[in-house]
N, C-alpha and C positions, 0 to 999 in steps of 0.2 A: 471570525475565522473558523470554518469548518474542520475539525480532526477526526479523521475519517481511521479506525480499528481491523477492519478485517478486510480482506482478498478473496475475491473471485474467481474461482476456482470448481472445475467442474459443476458447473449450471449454478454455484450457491454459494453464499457471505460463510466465512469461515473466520475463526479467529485469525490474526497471523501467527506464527509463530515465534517468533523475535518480541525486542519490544522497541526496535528503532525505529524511527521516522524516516522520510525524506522531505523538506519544505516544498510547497509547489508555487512556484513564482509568476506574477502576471507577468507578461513582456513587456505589458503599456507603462507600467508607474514601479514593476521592479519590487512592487507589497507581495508577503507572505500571503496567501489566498488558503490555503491547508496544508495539513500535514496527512503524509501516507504512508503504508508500513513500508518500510525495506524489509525487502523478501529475504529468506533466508535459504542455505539449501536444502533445508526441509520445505519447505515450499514450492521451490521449484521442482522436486521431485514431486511432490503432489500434483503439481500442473502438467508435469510430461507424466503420470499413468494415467492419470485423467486424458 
């Protein structure tokens, strides 16, 4: 299983902010396939002045 740390965010891999996940689910067999940050609102404010 892939666990994937940082977000994409004007043009570039950046730490996230937070330290929570979110599970990403195959549809076919319903297995955890990664984990990815849950964005925080620090984040998303980085992404809306970017």
């Amino acid at each position: 299983m892939k666990a994937h740390d940082q977000m994409y965010i004007d043009g570039a891999w950046r730490p996230a902010a937070g330290q929570d996940t979110i599970a990403v689910v195959d549809p076919v067999d319903e297995q955890v396939i990664a984990h990815v940050p849950a964005g925080t609102a620090e984040d998303v404010d980085a992404a809306v002045r970017a």
